[in-house]
C-alpha positions as CSV (number, residue, x, y, z in Angstrom):
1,X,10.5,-26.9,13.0
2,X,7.5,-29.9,12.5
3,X,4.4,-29.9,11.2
4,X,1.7,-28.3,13.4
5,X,-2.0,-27.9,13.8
6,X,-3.8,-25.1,11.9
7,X,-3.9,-22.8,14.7
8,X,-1.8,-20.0,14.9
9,X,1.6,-20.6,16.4
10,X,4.5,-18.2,16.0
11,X,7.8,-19.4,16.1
12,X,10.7,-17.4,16.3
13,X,14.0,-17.9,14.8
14,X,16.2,-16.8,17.4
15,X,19.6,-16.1,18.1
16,X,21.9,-15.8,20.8
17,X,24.9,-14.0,18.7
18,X,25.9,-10.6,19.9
19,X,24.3,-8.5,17.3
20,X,27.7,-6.2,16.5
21,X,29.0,-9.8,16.0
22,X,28.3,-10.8,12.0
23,X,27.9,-14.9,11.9
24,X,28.0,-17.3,8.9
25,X,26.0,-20.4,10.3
26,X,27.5,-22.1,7.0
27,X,30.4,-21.6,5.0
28,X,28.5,-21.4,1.8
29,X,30.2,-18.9,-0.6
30,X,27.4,-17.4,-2.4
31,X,26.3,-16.4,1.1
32,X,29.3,-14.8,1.9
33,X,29.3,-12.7,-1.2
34,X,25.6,-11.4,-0.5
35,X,26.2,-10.3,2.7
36,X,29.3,-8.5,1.3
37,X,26.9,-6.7,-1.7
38,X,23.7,-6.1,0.7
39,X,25.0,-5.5,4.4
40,X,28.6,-3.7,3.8
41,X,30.2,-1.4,1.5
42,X,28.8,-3.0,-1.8
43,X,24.7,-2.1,-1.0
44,X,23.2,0.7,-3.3
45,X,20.0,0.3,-1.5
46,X,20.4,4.3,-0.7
47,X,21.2,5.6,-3.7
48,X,18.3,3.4,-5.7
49,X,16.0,4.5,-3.1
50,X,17.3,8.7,-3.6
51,X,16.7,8.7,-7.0
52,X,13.1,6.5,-7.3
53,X,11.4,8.5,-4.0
54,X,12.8,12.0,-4.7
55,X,13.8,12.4,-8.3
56,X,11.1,10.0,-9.9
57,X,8.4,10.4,-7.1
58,X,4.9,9.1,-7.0
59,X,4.2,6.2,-9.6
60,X,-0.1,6.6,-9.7
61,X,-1.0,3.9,-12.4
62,X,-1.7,5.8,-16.2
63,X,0.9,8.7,-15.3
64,X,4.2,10.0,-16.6
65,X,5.6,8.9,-12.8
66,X,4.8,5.2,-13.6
67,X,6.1,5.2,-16.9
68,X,9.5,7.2,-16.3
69,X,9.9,4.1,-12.9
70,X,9.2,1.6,-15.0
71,X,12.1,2.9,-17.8
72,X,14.7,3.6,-15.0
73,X,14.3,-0.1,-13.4
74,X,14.3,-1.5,-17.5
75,X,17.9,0.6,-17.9
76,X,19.4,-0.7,-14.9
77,X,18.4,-4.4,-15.2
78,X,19.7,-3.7,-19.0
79,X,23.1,-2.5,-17.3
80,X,23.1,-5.4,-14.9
81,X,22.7,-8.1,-17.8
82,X,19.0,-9.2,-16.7
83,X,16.7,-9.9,-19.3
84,X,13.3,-7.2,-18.9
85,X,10.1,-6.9,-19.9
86,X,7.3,-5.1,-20.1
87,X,3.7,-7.2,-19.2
88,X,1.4,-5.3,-20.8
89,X,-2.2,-6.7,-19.5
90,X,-4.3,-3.8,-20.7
91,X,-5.2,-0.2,-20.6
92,X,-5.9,3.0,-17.8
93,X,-7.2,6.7,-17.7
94,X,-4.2,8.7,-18.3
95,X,-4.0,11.6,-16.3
96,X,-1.2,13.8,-15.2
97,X,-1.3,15.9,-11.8
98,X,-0.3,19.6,-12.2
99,X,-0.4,22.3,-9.0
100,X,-2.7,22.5,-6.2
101,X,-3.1,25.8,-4.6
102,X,-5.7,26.8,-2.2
103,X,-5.9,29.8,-0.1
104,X,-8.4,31.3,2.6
105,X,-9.0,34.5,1.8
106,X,-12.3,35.4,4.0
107,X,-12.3,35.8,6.8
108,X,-8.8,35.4,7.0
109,X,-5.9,35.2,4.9
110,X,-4.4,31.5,5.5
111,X,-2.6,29.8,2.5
112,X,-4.0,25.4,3.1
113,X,-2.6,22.5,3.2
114,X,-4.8,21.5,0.1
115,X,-3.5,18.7,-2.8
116,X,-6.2,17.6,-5.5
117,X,-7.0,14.1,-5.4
118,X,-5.8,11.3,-7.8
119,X,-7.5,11.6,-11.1
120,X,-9.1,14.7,-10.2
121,X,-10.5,17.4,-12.8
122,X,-8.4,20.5,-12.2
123,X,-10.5,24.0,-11.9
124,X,-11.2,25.8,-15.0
125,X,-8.4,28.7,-14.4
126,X,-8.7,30.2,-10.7
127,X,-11.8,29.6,-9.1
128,X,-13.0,31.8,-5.9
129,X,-16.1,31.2,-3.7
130,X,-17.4,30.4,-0.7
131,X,-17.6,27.2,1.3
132,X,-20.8,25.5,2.6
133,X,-20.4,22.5,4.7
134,X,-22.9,19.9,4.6
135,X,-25.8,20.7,6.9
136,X,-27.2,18.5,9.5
137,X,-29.8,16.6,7.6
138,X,-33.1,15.0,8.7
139,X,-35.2,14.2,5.6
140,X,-35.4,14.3,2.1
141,X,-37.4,17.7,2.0
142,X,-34.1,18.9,4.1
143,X,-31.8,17.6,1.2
144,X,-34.1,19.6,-1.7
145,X,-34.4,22.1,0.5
146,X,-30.4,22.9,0.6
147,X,-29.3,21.7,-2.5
148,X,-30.0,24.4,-4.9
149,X,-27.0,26.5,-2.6
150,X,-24.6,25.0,-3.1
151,X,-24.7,26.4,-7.0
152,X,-21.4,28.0,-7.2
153,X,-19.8,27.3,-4.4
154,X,-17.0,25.1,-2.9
155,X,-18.7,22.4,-0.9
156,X,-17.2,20.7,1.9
157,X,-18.5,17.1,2.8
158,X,-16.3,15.2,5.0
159,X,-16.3,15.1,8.6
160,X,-14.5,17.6,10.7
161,X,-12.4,16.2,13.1
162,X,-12.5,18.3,16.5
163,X,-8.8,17.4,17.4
164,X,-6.5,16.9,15.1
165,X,-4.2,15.5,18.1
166,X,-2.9,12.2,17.7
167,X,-4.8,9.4,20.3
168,X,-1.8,8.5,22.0
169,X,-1.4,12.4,22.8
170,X,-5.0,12.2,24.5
171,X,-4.3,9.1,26.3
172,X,-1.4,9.9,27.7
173,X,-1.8,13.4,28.8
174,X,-5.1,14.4,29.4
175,X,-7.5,13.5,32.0
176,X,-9.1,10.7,32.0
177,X,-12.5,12.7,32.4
178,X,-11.8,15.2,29.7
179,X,-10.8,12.1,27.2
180,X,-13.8,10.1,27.9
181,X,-15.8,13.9,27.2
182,X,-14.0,14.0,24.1
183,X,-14.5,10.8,23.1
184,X,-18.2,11.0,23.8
185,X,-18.8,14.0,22.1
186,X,-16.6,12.8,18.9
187,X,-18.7,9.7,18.7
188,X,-22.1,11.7,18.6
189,X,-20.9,14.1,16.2
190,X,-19.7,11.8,13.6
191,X,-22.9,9.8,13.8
192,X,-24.9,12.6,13.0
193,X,-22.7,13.5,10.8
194,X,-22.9,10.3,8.7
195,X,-26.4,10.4,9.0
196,X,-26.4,13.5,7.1
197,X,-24.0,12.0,4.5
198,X,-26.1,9.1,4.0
199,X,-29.2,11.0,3.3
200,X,-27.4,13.0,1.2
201,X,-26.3,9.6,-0.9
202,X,-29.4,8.6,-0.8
203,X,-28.0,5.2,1.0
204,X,-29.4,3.3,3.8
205,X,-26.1,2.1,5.1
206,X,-22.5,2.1,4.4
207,X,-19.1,3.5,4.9
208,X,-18.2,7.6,4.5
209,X,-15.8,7.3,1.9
210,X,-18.6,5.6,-0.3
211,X,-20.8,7.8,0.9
212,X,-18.7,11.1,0.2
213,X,-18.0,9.6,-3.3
214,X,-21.9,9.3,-4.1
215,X,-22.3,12.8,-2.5
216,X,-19.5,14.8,-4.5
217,X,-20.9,13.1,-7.3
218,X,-24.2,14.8,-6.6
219,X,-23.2,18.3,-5.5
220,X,-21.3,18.4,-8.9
221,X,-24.5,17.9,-10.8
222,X,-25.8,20.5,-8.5
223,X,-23.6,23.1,-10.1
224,X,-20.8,23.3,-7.3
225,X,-17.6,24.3,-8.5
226,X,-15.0,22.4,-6.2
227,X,-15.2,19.5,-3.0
228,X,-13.6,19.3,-0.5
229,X,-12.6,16.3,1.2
230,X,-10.8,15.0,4.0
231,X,-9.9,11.6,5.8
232,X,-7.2,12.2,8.6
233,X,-4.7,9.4,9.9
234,X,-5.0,9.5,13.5
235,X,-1.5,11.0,13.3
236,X,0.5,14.1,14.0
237,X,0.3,15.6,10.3
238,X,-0.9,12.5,8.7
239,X,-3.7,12.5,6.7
240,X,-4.6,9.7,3.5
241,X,-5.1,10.9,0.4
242,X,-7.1,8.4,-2.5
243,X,-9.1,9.6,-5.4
244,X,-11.6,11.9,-6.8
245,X,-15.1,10.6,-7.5
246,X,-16.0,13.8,-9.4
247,X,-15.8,13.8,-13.0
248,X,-16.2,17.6,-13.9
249,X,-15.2,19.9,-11.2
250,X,-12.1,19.3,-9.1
251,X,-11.7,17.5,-5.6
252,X,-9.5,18.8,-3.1
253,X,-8.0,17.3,-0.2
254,X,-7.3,19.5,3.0
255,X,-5.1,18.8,6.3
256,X,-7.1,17.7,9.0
257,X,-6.3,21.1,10.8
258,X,-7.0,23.1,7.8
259,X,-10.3,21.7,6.8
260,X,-11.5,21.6,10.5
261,X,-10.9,25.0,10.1
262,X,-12.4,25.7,6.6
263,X,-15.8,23.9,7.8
264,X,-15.7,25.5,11.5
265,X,-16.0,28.7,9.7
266,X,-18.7,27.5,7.3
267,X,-21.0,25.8,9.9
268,X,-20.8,28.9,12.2
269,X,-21.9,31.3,9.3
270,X,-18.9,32.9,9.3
271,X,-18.5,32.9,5.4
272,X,-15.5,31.0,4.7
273,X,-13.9,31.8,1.1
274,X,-11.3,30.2,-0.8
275,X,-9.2,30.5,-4.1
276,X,-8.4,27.6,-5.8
277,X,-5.9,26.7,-8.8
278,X,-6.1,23.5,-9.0
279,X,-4.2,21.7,-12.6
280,X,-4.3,18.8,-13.8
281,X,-5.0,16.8,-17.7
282,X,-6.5,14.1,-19.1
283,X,-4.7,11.7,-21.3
284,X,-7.0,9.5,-22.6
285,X,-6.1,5.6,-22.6
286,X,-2.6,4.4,-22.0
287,X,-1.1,1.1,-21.6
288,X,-1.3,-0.9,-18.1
289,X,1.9,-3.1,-17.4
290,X,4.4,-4.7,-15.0
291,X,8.1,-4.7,-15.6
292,X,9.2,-8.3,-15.4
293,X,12.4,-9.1,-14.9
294,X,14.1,-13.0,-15.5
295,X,17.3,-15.0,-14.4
296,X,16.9,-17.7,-16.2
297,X,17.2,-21.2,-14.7
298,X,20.5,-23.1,-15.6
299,X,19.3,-26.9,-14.3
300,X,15.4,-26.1,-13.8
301,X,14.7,-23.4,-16.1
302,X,10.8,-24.3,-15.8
303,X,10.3,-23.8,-12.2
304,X,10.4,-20.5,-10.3
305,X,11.2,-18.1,-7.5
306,X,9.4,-15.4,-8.0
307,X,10.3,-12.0,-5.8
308,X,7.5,-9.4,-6.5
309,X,6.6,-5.8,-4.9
310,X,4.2,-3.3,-6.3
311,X,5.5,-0.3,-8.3
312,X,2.8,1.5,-8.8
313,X,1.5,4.3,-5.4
314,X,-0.9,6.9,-4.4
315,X,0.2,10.1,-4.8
316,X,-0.4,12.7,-2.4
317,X,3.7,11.8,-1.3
318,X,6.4,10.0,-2.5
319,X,5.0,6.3,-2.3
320,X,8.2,5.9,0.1
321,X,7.1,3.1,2.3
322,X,4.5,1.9,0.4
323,X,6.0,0.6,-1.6
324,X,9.0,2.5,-2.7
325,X,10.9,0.1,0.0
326,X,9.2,-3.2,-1.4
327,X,10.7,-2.0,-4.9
328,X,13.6,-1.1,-4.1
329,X,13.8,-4.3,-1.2
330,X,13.2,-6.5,-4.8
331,X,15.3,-4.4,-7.3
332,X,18.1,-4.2,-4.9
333,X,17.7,-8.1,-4.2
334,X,17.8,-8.7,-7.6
335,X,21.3,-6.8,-8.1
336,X,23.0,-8.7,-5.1
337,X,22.1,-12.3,-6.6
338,X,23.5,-11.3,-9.7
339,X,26.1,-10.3,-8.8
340,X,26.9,-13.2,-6.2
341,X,24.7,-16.2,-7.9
342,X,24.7,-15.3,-11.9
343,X,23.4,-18.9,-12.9
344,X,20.5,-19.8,-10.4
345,X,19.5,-23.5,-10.7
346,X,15.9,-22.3,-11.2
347,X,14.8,-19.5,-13.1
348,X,13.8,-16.0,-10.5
349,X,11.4,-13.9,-11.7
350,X,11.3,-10.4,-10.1
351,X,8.1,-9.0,-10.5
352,X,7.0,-5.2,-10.5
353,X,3.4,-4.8,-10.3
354,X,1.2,-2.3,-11.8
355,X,-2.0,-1.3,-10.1
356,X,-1.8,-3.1,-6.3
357,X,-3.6,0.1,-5.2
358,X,-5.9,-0.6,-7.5
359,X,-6.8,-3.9,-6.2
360,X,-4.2,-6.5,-7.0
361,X,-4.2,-5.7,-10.7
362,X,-1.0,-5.8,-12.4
363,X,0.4,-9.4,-10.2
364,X,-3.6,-10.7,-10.9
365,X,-3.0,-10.2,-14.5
366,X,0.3,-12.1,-14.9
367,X,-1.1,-14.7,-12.4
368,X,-3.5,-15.2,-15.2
369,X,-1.1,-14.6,-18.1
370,X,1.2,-17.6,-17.6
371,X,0.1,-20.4,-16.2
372,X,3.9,-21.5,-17.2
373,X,5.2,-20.0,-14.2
374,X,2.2,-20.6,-11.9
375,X,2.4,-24.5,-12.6
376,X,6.2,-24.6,-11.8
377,X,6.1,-22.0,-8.8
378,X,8.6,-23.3,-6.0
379,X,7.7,-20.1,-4.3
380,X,7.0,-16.4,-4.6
381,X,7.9,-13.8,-2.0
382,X,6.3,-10.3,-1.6
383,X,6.8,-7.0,0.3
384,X,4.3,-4.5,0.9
385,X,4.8,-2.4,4.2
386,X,8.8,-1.3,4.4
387,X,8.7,1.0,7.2
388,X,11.2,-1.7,9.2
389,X,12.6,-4.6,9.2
390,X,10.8,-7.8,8.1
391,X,9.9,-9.5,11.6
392,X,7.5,-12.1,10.0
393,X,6.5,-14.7,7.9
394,X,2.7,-16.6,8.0
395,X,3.1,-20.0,5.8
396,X,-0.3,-19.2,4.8
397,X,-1.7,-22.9,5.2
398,X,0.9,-24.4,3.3
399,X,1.4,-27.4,5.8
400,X,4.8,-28.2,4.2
401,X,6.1,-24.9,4.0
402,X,8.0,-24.0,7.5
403,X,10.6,-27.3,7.1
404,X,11.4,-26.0,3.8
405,X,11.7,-21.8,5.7
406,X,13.7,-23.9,8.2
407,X,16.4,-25.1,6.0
408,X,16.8,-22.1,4.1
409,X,17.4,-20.1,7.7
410,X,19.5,-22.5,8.6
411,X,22.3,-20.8,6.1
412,X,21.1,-17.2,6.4
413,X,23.3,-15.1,9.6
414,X,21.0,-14.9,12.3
415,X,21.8,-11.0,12.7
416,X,18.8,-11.2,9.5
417,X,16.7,-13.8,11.2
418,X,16.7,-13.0,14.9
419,X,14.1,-10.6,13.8
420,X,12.2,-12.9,12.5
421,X,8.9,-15.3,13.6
422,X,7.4,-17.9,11.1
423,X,3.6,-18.4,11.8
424,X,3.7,-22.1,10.9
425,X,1.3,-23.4,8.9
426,X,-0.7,-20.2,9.9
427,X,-4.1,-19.8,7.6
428,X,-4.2,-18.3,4.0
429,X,-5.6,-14.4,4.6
430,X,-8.4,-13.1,3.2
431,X,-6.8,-9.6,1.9
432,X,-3.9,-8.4,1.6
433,X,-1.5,-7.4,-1.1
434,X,0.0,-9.3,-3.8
435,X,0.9,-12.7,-2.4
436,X,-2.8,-13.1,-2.7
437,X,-2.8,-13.0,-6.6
438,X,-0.7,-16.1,-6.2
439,X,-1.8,-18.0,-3.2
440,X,-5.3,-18.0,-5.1
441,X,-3.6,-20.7,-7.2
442,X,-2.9,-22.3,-5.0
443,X,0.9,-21.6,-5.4
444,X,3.2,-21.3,-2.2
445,X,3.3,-17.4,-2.0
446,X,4.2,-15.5,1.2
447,X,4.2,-12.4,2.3
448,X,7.8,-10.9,4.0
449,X,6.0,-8.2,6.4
450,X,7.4,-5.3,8.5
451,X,6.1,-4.4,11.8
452,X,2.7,-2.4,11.0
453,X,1.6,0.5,13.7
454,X,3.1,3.1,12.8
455,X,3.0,2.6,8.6
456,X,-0.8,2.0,9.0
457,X,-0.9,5.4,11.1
458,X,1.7,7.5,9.5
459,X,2.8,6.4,5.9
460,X,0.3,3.8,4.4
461,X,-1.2,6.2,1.8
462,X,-0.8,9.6,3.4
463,X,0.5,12.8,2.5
464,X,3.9,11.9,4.6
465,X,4.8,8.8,2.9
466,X,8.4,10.4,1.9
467,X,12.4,9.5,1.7
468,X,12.9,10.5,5.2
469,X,10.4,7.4,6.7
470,X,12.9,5.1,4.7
471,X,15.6,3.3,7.7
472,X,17.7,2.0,5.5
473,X,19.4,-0.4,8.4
474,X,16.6,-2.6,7.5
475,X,16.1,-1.9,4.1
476,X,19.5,-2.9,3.4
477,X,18.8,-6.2,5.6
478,X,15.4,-6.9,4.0
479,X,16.7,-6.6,0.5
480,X,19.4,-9.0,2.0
481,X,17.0,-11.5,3.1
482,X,15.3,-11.7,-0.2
483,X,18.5,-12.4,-2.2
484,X,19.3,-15.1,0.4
485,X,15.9,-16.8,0.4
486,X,15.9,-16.7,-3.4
487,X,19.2,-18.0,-3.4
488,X,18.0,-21.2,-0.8
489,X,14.9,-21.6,-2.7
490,X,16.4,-22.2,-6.2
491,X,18.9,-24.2,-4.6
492,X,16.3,-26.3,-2.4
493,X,16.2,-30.0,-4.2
494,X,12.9,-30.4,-3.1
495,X,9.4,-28.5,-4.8
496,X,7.5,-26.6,-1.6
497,X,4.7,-28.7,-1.6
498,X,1.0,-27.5,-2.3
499,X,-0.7,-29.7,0.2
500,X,-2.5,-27.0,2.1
501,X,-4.4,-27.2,6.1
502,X,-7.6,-28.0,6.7
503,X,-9.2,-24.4,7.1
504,X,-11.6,-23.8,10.1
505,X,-15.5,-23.6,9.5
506,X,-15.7,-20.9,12.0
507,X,-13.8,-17.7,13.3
508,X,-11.2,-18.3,15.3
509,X,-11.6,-17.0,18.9
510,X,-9.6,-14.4,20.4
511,X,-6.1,-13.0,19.3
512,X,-5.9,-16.2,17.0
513,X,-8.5,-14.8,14.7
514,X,-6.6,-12.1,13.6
515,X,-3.0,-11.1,13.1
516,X,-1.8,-8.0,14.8
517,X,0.3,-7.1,11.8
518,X,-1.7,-7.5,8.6
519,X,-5.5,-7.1,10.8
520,X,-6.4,-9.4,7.8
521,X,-8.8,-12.0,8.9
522,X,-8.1,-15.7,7.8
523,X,-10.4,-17.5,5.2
524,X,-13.0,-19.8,7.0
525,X,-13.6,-22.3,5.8
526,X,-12.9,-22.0,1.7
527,X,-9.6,-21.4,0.4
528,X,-9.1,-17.4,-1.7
529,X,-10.4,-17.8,-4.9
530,X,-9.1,-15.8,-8.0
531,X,-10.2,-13.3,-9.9
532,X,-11.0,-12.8,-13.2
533,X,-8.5,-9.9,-14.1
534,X,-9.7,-6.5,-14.8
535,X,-8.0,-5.6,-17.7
536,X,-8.8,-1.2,-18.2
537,X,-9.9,1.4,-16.1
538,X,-13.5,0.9,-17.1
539,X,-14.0,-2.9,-16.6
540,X,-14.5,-2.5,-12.7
């Protein structure tokens, strides 16, 4: 692979090897012996993944769930011999979720699909009382008018979505008359729906969800007792759950299909009522950290290879795929090279981050913390989207990066980087996980990345984000990768240089301009800049 132009060009490492055939390109030992831990019968890659997505569960930063990850990956790094840590950067709300249970009990009995929101108030005891749904809204006098109703009453504000059927349903099976009706009449609706949200904000412009946020805000000074709130996936069952914006009364997430049908009933006066018991406590401030885990260097114990992944999740599921994978991808990683290279020539760093969700947080703050390990950074590697295999790799500008990706393939079995394309130099993005707390530097950071669709549809922060998304095929092969390319890195006897592209001054035309997996646009024309940390729940 040579140097190439900043445009995008994606080069794929291919093989021709028969893919029930398993093929060392080299005869390099440590390789062998990773392949052996990570591809056959020495992986633990399911039972680490059992025990952190079904028996630990969802890791929202300030709860019991991050804390009680964070001591299980500190007792078996203990029980491996890898030196652990806790980076503490700070402080967050401390809050634990207890039950949600709502149920429909006018005009028909229906138990819902409900779960309270992250950070949520619960309801004092069991609350019962009708839904309004937000009105169509023209003016002001139309906002004074209604809000003195919704007093004591459950108040829903998001848009309804008239089919709950997943797009690829409509396309494929309906007419192409009745999906361009449907289509027409869902646009219409949601605009005047927004409208009405935006009046009801008091905004000129903007998103829902901010808008919904200002709203709930408002309808809880206005003596409601309970929101609720929905924000579908565009999937069968798949629906994203985030956090409350209330700070007295609770916020409660419903199914698509059962808050269509909640506000159905309340904009067709057909007097919708609920019960709700919905738990959940306050902790007051607790400590923000990452667990840090080190393999120190035995020739250059000042430069690094640093593997990271974000602990921390939402938690409306399990956090499975994002990023249960990308933790267990690293921890698992980390097991195979010490078990199969004990005394790297450069010290790896695996990194758990607090707080991704949160916006970078946790990898910002230890970006910011030592210096040490950004000034001798030979490379850092992230994961962020494990519902399958890792199928690419952007250089992200780095214009010496692919020769150096080139030679470390060379030595990995192409039945691991068949899969693969490197975008070479490719451009830096301008979002994105946490690579981005590092490529700020600017340090060579890269981001291994799955193929996105169906995460972004179906598991990225929804309410079906579980153990059974997890194909542990390609876990087991990711985590695999990232021992190997560790392994090359510290062994690499040259630095990855930090002589970045030229970036362009103007958006790229056409497919260039964006990349169909990450639908992160590149920086024009200034390279990402860093942050200055937020350090507690209330600096935001």
């Amino acid at each position: 692979m040579k140097k190439m132009s900043f445009m995008f060009v994606a080069v794929g490492v291919v093989s021709t090897v028969a893919l029930e055939a398993q093929t060392f390109p080299t005869d390099d030992p440590v390789i062998q012996e990773m392949w052996k831990e990570g591809m056959e019968e020495g992986s633990q890659a399911y039972n680490l993944a059992q025990v952190l997505m079904d028996s630990i569960g969802p890791r929202l930063t300030g709860t019991s769930g991050y804390v009680q990850a964070a001591e299980w990956l500190e007792s078996l790094y203990n029980a491996w011999g890898v030196d652990v840590e806790r980076h503490e950067y700070g402080t967050w709300r401390g809050w634990e979720r207890g039950i949600t249970h709502v149920d429909l009990l006018e005009p028909r009995v229906r138990t819902l699909n409900a779960t309270m929101m992250a950070w949520s108030p619960g309801t004092e005891g069991v609350v019962e009382a009708e839904v309004l749904a937000l009105p169509e809204l023209s003016s002001e006098a139309d906002l004074e008018a209604w809000l003195p109703q919704v007093a004591g009453k459950v108040v829903a504000i998001s848009f309804p979505e008239p089919s709950c059927r997943a797009p690829e349903s409509w396309e494929g099976q309906a007419t192409q008359v009745s999906y361009q009706r449907f289509l027409q009449e869902r646009e219409t609706a949601e605009r005047s729906w927004t409208q009405s949200l935006l009046l009801a904000a008091g905004m000129d412009r903007g998103g829902a969800r901010g808008a919904e946020a200002v709203v709930a805000r408002r309808l809880e000074d206005a003596g409601a007792v309970a929101v609720l709130r929905a924000l579908w996936s565009d999937g069968w069952g798949a629906d994203k759950i985030f956090d409350a914006s209330t700070e007295r009364v609770a916020t409660i997430h419903l199914s698509c299909e059962d808050y269509g049908l909640v506000a159905r009933l309340a904009l067709n006066d057909q007097s919708p009522t609920v019960r709700i018991d919905a738990q959940a406590e306050f902790t007051g401030s607790v400590p923000a950290f990452n667990v840090v885990a080190t393999m120190p260097g035995s020739e250059l114990p000042d430069e690094y290879v640093l593997l990271g992944a974000h602990l921390d999740s939402w938690d409306g599921a399990s956090g499975a795929t994002d990023n249960g994978t990308g933790t267990i991808m690293m921890l698992e990683a980390a097991r195979i090279l010490k078990t199969a290279y004990p005394n790297p020539r450069r010290t790896i760093v695996i990194g758990h981050w607090d707080a991704e969700e949160r916006g970078l947080i946790g990898s910002n703050n230890f970006q910011a913390d030592h210096p040490e390990v950004m000034d001798g950074l030979q490379s850092a590697f992230n994961q962020d989207n494990g519902t399958w295999r890792v199928d690419y790799i952007r250089m992200m500008g780095f214009t010496d990066a692919g020769s150096h990706f080139a030679r470390w393939f060379s030595a990995i079995p192409p039945e691991i980087t068949q899969h693969i394309e490197l975008d070479i130099p490719g451009l830096p993005e301008s979002g994105g996980s946490d690579h981005m707390s590092f490529l700020c530097v600017p340090a060579p950071s890269f981001r291994f990345q799955s193929n996105y669709p169906d995460y972004r549809q179906y598991t990225w922060h929804t309410g079906i984000d579980t153990f059974d998304k997890i194909v542990f095929d390609d876990l087991r092969n990711n985590a695999t990768l990232a021992a190997m390319v560790a392994y090359m890195a510290s062994e690499d006897p040259e630095r990855v240089s930090r002589e970045t592209v030229t970036l362009p001054n103007a958006p790229l035309a056409g497919p260039m301009r964006v990349s169909r997996r990450t639908q992160n646009f590149p920086s024009i024309g200034q390279w990402p800049q860093c942050r200055i940390p937020r350090r507690s729940y209330e600096n935001n």
